[in-house]
C-alpha positions in Angstrom: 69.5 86.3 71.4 71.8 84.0 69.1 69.8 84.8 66.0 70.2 88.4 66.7 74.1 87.7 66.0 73.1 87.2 62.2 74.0 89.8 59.9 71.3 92.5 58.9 69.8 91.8 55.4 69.3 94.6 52.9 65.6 96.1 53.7 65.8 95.3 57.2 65.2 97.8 59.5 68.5 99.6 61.0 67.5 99.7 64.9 71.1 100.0 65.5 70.3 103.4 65.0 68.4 103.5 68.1 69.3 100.6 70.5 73.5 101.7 70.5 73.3 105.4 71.7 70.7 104.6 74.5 73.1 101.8 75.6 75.9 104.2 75.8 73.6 107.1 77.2 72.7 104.6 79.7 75.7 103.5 81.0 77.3 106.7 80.3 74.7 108.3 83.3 74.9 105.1 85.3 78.7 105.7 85.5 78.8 109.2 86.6 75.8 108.8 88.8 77.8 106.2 91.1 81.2 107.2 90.7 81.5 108.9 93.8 80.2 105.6 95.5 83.8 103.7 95.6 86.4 103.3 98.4 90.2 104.3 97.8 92.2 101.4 96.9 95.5 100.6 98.2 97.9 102.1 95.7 96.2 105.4 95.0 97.9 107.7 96.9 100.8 106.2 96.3 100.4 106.2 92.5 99.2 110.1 92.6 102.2 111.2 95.0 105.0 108.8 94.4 104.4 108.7 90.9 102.2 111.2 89.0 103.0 114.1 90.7 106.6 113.3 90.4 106.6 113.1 86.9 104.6 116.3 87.2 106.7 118.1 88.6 109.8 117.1 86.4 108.0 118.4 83.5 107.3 121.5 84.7 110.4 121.9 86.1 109.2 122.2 90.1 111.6 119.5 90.8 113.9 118.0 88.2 115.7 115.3 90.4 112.8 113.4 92.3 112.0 111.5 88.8 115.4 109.7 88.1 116.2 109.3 91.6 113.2 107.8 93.0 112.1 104.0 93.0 108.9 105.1 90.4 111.0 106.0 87.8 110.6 103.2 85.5 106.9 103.3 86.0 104.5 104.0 83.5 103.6 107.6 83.7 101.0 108.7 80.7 98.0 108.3 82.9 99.1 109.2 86.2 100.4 112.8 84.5 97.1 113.1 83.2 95.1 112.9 86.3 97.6 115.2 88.0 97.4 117.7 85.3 93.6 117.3 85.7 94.2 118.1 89.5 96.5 121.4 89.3 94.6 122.8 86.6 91.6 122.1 88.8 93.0 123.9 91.7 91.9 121.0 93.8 93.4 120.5 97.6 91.0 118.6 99.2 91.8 114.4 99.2 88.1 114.0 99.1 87.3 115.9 95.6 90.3 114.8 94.2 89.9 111.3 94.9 86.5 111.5 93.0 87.8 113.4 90.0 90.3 110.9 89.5 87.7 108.0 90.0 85.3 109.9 87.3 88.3 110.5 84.7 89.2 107.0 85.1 86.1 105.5 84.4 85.6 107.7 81.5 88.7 106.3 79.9 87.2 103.0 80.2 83.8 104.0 79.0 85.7 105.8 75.5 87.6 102.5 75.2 84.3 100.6 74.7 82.9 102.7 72.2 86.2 101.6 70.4 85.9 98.1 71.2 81.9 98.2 69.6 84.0 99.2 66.5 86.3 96.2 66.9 82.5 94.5 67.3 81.5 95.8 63.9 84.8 95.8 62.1 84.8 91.8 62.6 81.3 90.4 62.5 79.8 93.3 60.4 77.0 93.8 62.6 75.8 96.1 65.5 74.3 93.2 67.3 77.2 91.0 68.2 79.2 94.0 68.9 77.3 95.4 71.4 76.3 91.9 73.2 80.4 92.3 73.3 80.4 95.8 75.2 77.3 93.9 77.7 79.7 91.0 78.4 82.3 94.1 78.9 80.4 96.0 81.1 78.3 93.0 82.6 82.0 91.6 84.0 81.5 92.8 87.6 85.2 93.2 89.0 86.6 95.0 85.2 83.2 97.3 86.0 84.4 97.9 89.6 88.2 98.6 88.6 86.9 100.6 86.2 86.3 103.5 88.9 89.6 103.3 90.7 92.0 101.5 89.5 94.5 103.8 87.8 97.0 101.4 86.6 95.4 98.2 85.3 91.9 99.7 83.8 93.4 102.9 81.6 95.9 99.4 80.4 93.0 97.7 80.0 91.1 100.5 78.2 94.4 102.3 76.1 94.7 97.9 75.4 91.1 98.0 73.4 92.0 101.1 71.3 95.2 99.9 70.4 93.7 96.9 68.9 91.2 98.9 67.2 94.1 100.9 65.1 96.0 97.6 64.9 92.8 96.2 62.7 92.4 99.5 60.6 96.5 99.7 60.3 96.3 96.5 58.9 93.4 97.2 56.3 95.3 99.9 55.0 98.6 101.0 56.1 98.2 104.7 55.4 100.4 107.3 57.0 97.5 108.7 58.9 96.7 105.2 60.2 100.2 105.0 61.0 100.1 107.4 63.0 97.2 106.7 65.0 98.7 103.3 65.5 101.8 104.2 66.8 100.3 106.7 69.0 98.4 104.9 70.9 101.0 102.1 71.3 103.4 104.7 72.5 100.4 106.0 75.1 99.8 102.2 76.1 103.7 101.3 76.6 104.1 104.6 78.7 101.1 103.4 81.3 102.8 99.8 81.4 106.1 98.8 79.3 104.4 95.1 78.9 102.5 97.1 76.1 104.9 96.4 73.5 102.9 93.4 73.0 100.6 95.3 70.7 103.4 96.5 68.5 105.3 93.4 68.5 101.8 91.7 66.9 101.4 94.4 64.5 104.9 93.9 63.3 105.2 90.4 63.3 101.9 90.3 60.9 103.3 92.5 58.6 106.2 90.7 58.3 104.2 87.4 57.6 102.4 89.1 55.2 105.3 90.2 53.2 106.7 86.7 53.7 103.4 85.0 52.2 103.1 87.8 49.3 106.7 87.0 48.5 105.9 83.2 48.0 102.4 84.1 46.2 100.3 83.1 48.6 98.6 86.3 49.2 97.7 88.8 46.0 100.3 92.0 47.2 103.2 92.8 49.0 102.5 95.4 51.5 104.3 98.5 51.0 107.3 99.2 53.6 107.0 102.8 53.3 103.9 102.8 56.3 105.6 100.0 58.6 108.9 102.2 58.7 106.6 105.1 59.6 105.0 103.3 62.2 108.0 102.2 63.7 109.8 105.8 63.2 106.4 107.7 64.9 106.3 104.8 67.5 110.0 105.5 69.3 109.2 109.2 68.6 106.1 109.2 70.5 106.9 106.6 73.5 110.2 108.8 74.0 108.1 112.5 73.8 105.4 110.5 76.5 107.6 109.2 78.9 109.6 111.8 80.4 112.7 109.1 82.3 113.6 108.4 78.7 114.4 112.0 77.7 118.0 111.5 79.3 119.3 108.3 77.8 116.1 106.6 76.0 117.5 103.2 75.1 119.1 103.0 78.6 116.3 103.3 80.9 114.0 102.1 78.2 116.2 99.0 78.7 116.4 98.8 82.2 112.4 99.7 82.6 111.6 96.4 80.7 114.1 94.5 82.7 112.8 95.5 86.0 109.2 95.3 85.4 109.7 91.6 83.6 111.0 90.6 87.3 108.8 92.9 89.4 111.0 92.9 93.2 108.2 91.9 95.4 108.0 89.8 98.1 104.8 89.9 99.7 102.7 86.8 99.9 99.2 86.0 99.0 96.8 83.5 99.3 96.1 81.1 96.8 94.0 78.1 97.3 94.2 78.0 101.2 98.1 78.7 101.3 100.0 81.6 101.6 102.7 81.9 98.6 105.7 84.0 98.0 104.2 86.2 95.2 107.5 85.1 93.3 106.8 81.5 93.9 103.4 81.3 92.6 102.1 78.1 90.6 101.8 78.2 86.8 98.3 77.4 87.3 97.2 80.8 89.9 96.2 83.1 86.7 94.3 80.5 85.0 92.4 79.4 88.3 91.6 83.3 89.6 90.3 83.8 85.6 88.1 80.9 86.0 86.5 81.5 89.0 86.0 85.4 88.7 84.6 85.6 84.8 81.0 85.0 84.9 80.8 81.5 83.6 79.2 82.1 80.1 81.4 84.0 78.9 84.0 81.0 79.9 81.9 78.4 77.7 81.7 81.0 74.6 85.2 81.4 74.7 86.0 78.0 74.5 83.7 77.7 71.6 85.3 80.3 69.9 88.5 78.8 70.1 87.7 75.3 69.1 86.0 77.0 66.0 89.2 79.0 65.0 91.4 76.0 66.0 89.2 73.5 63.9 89.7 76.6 61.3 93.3 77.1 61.3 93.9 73.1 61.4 91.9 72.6 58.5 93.7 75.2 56.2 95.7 77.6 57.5 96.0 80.4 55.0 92.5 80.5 54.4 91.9 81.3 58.0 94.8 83.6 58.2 93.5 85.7 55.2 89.8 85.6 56.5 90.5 85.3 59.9 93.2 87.1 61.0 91.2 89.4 63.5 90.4 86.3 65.6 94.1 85.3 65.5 95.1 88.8 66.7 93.0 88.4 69.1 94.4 85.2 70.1 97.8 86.5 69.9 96.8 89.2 72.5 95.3 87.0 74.7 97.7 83.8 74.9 101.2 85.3 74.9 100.8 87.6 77.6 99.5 84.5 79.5 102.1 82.1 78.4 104.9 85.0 78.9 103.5 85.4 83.2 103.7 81.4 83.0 107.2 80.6 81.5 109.0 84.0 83.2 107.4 82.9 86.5 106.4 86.9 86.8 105.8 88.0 89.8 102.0 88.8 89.7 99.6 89.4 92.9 96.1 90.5 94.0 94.0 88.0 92.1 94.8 88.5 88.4 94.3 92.4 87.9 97.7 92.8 86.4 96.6 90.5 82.9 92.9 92.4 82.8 94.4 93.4 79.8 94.0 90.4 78.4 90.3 90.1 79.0 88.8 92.1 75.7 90.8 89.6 73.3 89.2 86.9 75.5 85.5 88.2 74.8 86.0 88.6 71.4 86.8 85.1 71.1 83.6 84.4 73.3 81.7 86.2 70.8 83.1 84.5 68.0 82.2 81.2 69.6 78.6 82.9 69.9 78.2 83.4 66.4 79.9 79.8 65.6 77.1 78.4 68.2 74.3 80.4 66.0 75.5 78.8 62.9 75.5 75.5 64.2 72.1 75.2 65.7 70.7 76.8 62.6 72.3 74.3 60.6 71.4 71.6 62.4 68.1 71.9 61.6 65.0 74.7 60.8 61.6 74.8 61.8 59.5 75.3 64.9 61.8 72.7 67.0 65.6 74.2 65.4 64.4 77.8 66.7 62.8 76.6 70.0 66.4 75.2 70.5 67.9 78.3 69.3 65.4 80.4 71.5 66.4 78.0 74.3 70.5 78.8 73.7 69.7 82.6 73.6 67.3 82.7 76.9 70.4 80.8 78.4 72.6 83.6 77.6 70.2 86.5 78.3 69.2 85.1 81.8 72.9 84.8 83.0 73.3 88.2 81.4 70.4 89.4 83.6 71.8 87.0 86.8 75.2 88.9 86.7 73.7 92.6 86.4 71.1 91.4 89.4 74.2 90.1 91.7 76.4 93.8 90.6 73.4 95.9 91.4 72.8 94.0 94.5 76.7 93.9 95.5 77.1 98.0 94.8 80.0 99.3 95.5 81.7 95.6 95.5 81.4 94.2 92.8 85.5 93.7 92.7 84.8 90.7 95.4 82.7 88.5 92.8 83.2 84.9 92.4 81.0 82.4 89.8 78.9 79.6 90.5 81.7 77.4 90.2 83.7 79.2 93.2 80.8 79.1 95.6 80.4 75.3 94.8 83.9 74.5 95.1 84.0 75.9 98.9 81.8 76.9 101.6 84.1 79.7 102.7 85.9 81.4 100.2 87.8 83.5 102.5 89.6 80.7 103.4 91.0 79.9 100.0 91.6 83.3 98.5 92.0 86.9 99.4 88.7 89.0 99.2 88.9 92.5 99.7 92.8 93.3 98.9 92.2 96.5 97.8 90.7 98.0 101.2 87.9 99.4 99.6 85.2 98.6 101.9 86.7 100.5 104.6 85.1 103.8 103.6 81.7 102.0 104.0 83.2 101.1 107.8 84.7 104.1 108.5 81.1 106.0 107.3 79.2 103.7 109.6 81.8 103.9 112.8 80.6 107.7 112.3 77.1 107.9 111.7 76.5 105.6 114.5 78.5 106.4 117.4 78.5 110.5 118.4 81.2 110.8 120.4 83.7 113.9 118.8 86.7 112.0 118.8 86.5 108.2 117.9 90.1 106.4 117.6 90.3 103.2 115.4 93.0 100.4 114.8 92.9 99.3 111.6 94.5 96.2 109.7 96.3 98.1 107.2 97.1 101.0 105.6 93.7 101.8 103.5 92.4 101.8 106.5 94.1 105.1 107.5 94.0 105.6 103.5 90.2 105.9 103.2 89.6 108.4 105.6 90.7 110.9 102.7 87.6 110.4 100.6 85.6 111.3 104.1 84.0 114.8 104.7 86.2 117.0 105.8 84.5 117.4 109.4 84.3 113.6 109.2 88.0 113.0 109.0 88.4 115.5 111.6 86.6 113.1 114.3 89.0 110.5 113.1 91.8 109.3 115.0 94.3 106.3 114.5 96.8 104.5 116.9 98.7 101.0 116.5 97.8 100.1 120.1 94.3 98.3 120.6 94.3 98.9 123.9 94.2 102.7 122.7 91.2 102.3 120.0 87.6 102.3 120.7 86.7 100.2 117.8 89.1 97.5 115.1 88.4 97.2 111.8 89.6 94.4 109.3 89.4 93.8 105.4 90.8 90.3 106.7 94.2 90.8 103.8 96.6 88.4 105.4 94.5 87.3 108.1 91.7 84.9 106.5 90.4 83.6 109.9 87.9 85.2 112.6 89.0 87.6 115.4 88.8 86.9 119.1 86.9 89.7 119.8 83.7 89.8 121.5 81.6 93.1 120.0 80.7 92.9 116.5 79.7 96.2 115.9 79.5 96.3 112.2 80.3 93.6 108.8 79.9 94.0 105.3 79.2 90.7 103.3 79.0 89.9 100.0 77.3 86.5 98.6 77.3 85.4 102.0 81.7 86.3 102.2 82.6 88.5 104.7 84.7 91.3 103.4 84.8 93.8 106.1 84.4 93.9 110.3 84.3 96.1 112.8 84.8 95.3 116.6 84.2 97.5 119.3 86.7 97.6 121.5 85.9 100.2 124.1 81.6 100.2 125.2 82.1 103.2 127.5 83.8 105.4 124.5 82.2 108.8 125.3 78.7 109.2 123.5 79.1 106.4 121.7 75.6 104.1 122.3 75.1 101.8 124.7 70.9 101.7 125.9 69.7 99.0 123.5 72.2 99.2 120.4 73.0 96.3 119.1 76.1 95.3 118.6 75.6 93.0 115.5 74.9 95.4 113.0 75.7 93.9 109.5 75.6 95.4 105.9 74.8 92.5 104.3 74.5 91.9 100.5 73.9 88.2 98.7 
């Protein structure tokens, strides 16, 4: 596999050609074939009501005040308008369809955004090879795969994130007006999803002011023409103030206060980090760092730090030379690391593992894949013949076979993938449960809700559930499913409990078991019965312990 990473000689053979399409057609079917597979997550609803079809219906005039006077105003509303607009022009009403549209559309986003970061692939290594081993380590990254589906808010970031480093690259080629203003429309689309953003433009502008600085001084060949930076910057507030409808009444204002209140998010829940339970405001420098480590499959962790010692050994040893032949891996440095270090010194208020930074997880893989190619290069230089490839053949069977491990463990973990921890998690605890949260989404209670009903027949079956995607994923049901549904905050109402465990990491006192889903031997899921003589559910012989059990 390493020697693939070389660059193709003149003569040789282009199976490019061939091997790239049938890796997109591939995953291109795999993701609509399984789409529909996928729990709701916790803030769905909330993000399609509360904030997509409020923005909605500002533009189209249904209901002008709701936007400015409601708590979603200074959220990011690009994506969320576009799945509503998908809905209404649908004519969808039921949850259940709806639900799955958004989930396809979603996942579509994600799967345009790594065509565009294959092109990132080429556009730095000059090959087809490394760049699509980049989209595998993409794909093969089982909680981005599994966000991919339902997340609405940090997958289309994530995905908007890789295109907008793709224009960045081609901007900075050749600052053309038409690459100007592809640039600065898809900044404007990625600020207007999340106002954090801005980090892509900020980049752009602060290397073409460094260029101008070292051109001035003689130290590069030209000076890069203003004219297509001030167009950028002209087309950039144009666009994120035509996008965004809060700012049409007062852009700088609530452009202002948008950055101010999503730089201190106001939440005060509490999560569980390590074994404790932490104000999400109060959270250690080290929680984004730690959930990174222990949820990115663990080659991809040693390839990045080989990439970055070979830039670092690169930029110490002279600078400008790296900087003018290098200057895609120090973008993609730039994107990772300040982000990062920005959550760390603000003390941001981040939560649920580290889904808010995905984001920066592209930039990360690109420096993986630069350490790939570095490790290629050393092994071939350290020595030819049969023993130098056997070593090399030995490196790329390393890669390949956890490459084959982690799409094993996702196939085998379908539809939760978005619980996966590494080697170095397992081996750290017995019980990960104990030390972090697993499920926080909810998303496994659709498979508990679909079992509660195949297996027990009785016409009405009323459940107490943890929290609120339990009631939530009821809407992805059949309709005459969710009809048989009821829910009550009273267990000694309910004939069965079911848990995701969020905020309650230990066992429940309950005797009946009826039904668990586990994952690499974690518990994710239960369901208790709470009532044996519901009417028609089971009782001559059905056992209680039913698991759904994955590892």
């Amino acid at each position: 596999m390493l020697d693939s990473l070389r660059i193709p000689q003149r003569g040789e053979p282009t199976a490019g050609r061939i091997v790239v399409p049938i890796f997109f057609m591939i995953l291109l079917a795999v993701g609509c074939g399984i789409y529909r597979d996928y729990g709701l997550s916790w803030d769905e609803e909330i993000q399609r009501l509360s904030l997509g079809k409020v923005v909605y219906d500002y533009v189209t005039g249904a209901n002008t005040h709701a936007l400015l006077e409601g708590p979603t105003k200074y959220y990011g509303p690009a994506f969320e308008f576009l799945l509503v607009a998908l809905e209404k022009l649908r004519g969808e009403t039921d949850t259940r369809e709806i639900y799955f549209m958004r989930h396809l559309v979603t996942f579509l986003v994600f799967y345009i955004s790594l065509v565009f970061f294959y092109m990132i692939g080429k556009l730095r290594f000059g090959s087809w090879k490394p760049a699509l081993l980049g989209c595998l380590f993409l794909v093969l990254s089982p909680r981005i795969f599994a966000d991919a589906f339902y997340n609405s808010k940090d997958l289309p970031f994530l995905s908007v994130f890789i295109i907008a480093l793709y224009t960045l690259l081609r901007f900075h080629e050749r600052p053309s007006p038409g690459r100007a203003t592809a640039h600065a429309l898809v900044c404007a689309v990625l600020i207007d999803i999340r106002i954090v953003g801005v980090i892509v433009p900020m980049i752009s502008v602060g290397l073409l002011i460094l260029d101008v600085a070292l051109a001035r001084s003689g130290k590069l060949p030209t000076i890069p023409r203003p004219a297509g930076a001030l167009l950028f910057l002209g087309l950039l507030a144009g666009f994120t103030v035509a996008l965004w409808p809060t700012l049409w009444e007062g852009p700088w204002h609530h452009f202002s206060q948008a950055f101010k209140e999503m730089s201190r998010y106001p939440w005060d829940g509490r999560v569980l980090y390590l074994g404790a339970s932490i104000k999400g405001n109060e959270l250690p420098w080290h929680y984004i760092p730690v959930w990174m480590a222990i949820t990115t499959p663990v080659v991809y962790s040693l390839l990045f730090v080989a990439g970055l010692t070979d830039l670092g050994q690169a930029l110490v040893r002279d600078p400008l030379r790296c900087y003018r032949e290098r200057k895609a891996d120090l973008v993609f440095a730039l994107a990772f690391f300040t982000p990062l270090a920005a959550v760390i010194f603000f003390h941001s208020v981040v939560y649920d593992a580290w889904r808010h930074l995905f984001f920066i997880y592209p930039p990360a893989l690109l420096i993986a894949l630069s350490g790939a190619v570095a490790l290629q290069k050393m092994l071939r230089a350290w020595g030819g013949g049969s023993a130098g490839r056997l070593v090399r053949l030995g490196a790329g069977g390393a890669i390949a076979l956890a490459l084959g491990g982690t799409l094993v463990g996702m196939v085998r973990s379908h539809p939760h993938q978005n619980v996966y921890f590494n080697v170095l998690a397992h081996s750290a605890s017995p019980d990960l449960k104990d030390q972090f949260e697993m499920d926080y989404w909810g998303l496994s209670y659709r498979a508990a809700l679909e079992y509660i009903l195949d297996h027990d027949a009785a016409e009405v079956i009323t459940l107490g559930v943890l929290n609120y995607p339990g009631y939530l994923n009821a809407k992805i049901l059949k309709p005459e499913q969710r009809e048989r549904l009821r829910f009550t905050s009273r267990l000694a109402d309910a004939d069965y409990f079911v848990s995701n465990y969020r905020g309650h990491n230990q066992e429940y006192p309950f005797r009946s078991e009826f039904f668990s889903i586990s994952v690499d031997g974690l518990k994710i899921m239960v369901v208790y019965r709470l009532k044996d003589g519901a009417q028609g559910a089971r009782n001559d012989g059905f056992a209680p312990r039913v698991r759904m059990a994955v590892s």
